[in-house]
Residue, then its C-alpha position, 0 to 999 in steps of 0.5 A: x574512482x575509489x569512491x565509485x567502486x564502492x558505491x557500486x559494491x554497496x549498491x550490488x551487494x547490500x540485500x534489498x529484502x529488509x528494506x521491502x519487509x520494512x516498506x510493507x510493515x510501514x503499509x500495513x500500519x498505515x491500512x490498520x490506522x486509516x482503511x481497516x474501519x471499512x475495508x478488510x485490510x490483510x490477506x483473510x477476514x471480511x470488510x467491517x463495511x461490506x461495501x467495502x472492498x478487501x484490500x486483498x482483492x483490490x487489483x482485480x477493480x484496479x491497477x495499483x499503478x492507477x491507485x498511486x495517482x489516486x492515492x496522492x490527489x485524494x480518493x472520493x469514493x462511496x461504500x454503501x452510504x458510507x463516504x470514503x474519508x479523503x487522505x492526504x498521503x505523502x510519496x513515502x506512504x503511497x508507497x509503503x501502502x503500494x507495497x503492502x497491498x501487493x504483498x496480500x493481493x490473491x491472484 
């Protein structure tokens, strides 16, 4: 029962917050090493392939519910002559990737 107590202290009290600005860095790094040659990846600039869409601006063509799906089976997508390449992200990534674009998105 003891046990119990301070699990569910440890749970109540322990600040979540460093653990999204963590989750969200981890994103960002993962959006610089595989998206930023084609897609603007933070919260100003143009894309390097203008076909390619900000990832700021991302949920205004998609739900980001519907890019984990995407994310885990492989995105097949073209950006004016330019084919995305198909990435093989782990949950963990799809995560942090997840996060780090709602973090920038422009309402």
């Amino acid at each position: 029962m003891r046990f119990i107590l301070i699990v569910c202290a440890l749970v109540v009290f322990v600040p979540r917050e460093p653990f999204a600005a963590e989750q969200i860095e981890r994103g960002r790094a993962i959006a610089k090493a595989n998206c930023s040659r084609c897609h603007a990846i933070g919260a100003r600039g143009k894309s390097p392939n203008p076909a390619s869409p900000p990832f700021r601006s991302l949920t205004k063509k998609y739900p980001l519910d519907n890019l984990e799906e995407a994310l885990a089976e492989g995105i097949v997508v073209g950006h004016g002559g330019l084919d995305m390449p198909r990435f093989e992200f782990s949950p963990a990534q799809i995560e942090a990737l997840l996060a780090y674009t709602a973090s920038i998105q422009r309402k």
